[in-house]
C-alpha positions, 0 to 999 in steps of 0.5 A: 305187472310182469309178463310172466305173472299175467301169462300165468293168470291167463293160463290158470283162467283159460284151464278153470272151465276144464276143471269145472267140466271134470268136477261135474263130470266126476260128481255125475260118475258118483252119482251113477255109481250111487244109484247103481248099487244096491248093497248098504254096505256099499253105499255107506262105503260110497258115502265115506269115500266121497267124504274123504275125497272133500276133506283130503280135496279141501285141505289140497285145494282141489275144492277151491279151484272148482269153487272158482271155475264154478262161480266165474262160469255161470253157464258151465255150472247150468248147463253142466247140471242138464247135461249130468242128469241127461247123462244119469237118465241115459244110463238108467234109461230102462230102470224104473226105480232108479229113474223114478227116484231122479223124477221126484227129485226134481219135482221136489226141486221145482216144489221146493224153488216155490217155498225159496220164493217165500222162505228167502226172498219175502221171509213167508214161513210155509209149512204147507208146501206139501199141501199145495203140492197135493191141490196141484196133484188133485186138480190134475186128477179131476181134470184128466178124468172130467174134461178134455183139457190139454194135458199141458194146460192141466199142469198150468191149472194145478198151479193156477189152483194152488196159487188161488187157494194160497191167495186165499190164506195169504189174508190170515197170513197177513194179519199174523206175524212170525211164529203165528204165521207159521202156525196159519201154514202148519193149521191149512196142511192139516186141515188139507189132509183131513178134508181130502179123507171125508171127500167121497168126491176126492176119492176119500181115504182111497184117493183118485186114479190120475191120467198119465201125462199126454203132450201134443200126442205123446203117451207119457205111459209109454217108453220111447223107442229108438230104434231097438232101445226101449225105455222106461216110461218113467224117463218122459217125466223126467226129461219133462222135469228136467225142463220145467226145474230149468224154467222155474230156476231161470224165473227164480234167478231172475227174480232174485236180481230184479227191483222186485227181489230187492223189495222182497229182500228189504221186507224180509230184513224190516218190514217196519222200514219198508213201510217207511220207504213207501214199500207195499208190504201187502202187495210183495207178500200176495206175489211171493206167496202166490208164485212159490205155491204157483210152482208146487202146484206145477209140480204136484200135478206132474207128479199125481200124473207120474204115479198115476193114483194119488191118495191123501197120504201122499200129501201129509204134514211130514212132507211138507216138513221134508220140503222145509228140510230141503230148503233150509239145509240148500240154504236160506235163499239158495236156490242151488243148495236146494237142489244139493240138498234134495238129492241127499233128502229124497234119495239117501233114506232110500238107498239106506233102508236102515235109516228109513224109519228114523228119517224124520229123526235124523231130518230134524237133528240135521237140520239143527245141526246146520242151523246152528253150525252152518247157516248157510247151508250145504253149497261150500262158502266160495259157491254160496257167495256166488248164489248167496243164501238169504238168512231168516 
């Protein structure tokens, strides 16, 4: 190879990490900018202007270059994301609202990890995330006003109780394939719903009042003080998002690439063959069902402690279609694309109240429209080979 070929190699190698950096860097400004304004009209204009940047981007090569830097700088890509939400809880480091939108984000990001586990890897259709959300939230309810269990333990509970509950319907799960396994899932989050409402010891319709979260004697109902600067109380939760969101995507991840992702995979794609080979089709279904409602229920007991009252409509069946919206516009097995595309499904309704009201509407024809145009998900073609997307 000649040497000015290999100098050039060397040299475009060497710049890929800063044009990762500035990519990161430059979606971390928009977001900002996102959050900051307030008008519709200039969100819509945000909007299209970000869209012309990807197009002109893609057409230029901008986009490939990122895609690269992103793809061959694993750590980059993973400690660019801490820091650009770091970076936007700073800045709106006394903004409830804003902060709050961050935080719920990130829990559906957690939730929705749990459902890429079933989803993804085994091939589990859940349409119940929402509900097992809500046994992590009520579980967290009962034991910070009944016990005087450690807060932290109290998030480990509300998992450990979602997990429980969800190894008791894996049985009907089991015994049902396809369409009929989904309608299992769909059947438990109605019912949820309903046994929530006739509960007086659940605060019924009303709902229950829950603790705000206390770790080792930090108040999580007071904002830190630094100095003069006061913030938000809301950022506790968010930083304590932040690190549970890395925990389950590092557990995910790893689980992806051990021999127990790869006979989760070959279920998914043949359970008959599986079989075969002398793969527990049983067994492999309990561990995914049981770790992905594991992490919602984590995260519905943070959240139940972040808007410290809990109430049954807080947990209906449209919700877990929004946590299934989330997982299938990320992708199939993506967990990344999850994370993209919760930002767009939390976030966008409410910075455009004009689509508030038709935001199932427009959910569902998106999700269509993926489906059918791009299966794979929102994460561009180069990304997703990176983070492969499972396909259903």
């Amino acid at each position: 190879m000649p040497a000015a070929l290999v100098e050039s190699e060397e040299s475009r190698a060497r710049t890929l990490p800063l044009v990762g950096a500035a990519a990161i860097a430059v979606l971390t400004g928009f977001t900002i900018l996102f959050l900051w304004v307030e008008s519709e009209a200039a969100v819509a204009g945000l909007l299209l202007a970000a869209t012309a940047v990807v197009v002109v981007g893609g057409r230029l090569g901008w986009l490939g270059q990122v895609r690269t830097a992103l793809a061959r700088h694993d750590g980059l890509l993973n400690g660019g994301a801490v820091a650009g939400v770091l970076v936007i809880a700073a800045f709106f480091y006394r903004d409830h609202f804003a902060l709050l939108m961050i935080a719920t984000v990130l829990l559906y990001v957690l939730a929705c990890l749990g459902l890429t586990v079933q989803f993804g890897y085994a091939g589990i259709l859940n349409f119940s995330g929402a509900a097992f959300f809500g046994v992590g939230a009520y579980t967290a309810a009962v034991l910070t006003a009944h016990t005087p269990v450690p807060h932290l333990v109290v998030l480990l509970a509300g998992g450990a109780m979602a997990a429980l509950i969800g190894s008791i319907l894996i049985f009907p799960v089991l015994r049902t394939r396809g369409h009929y396994a989904a309608v299992v899932t769909i059947a438990f989050a109605l019912l949820f719903k309903t046994f929530l409402e006739v509960n007086p010891t659940l605060g019924g319709p009303q709902g229950l009042p829950v603790a705000n979260m206390n770790l080792l004697g930090w108040d999580f109902g007071h904002g830190l003080e630094i100095g003069p600067i006061e913030t938000s109380f809301i950022l506790n939760y968010v930083l304590l998002a932040l690190l549970l969101v890395a925990v389950g995507m590092l557990l995910v991840k790893r689980l992806e690439r051990s021999w127990i992702g790869l006979d989760m995979d070959a279920i998914r794609l043949d359970e008959t063959a599986s079989a075969c080979f002398g793969i527990d089709l049983a067994r492999w279904k309990i561990t995914a069902f049981t770790i992905g409602n594991f992490l919602a229920g984590v995260a519905g007991a943070l959240y139940g402690m972040m808007l410290a009252f809990i109430a049954p409509n807080n947990f209906t069946f449209a919700d877990g279609l929004i946590m299934v919206s989330i997982v299938l516009l990320g992708g199939i097995g993506n967990p990344w694309g999850v994370a993209v595309a919760a930002v767009i499904v939390i976030i966008l309704p409410e910075k455009l109240q004009v689509i508030q009201e038709y935001r199932f509407l427009l959910f569902a024809a998106t999700v269509i429209l993926i489906l059918r145009f791009r299966p794979g998900g929102l994460l561009p073609r180069g990304l997703r080979q990176y983070f492969p997307g499972r396909q259903p």
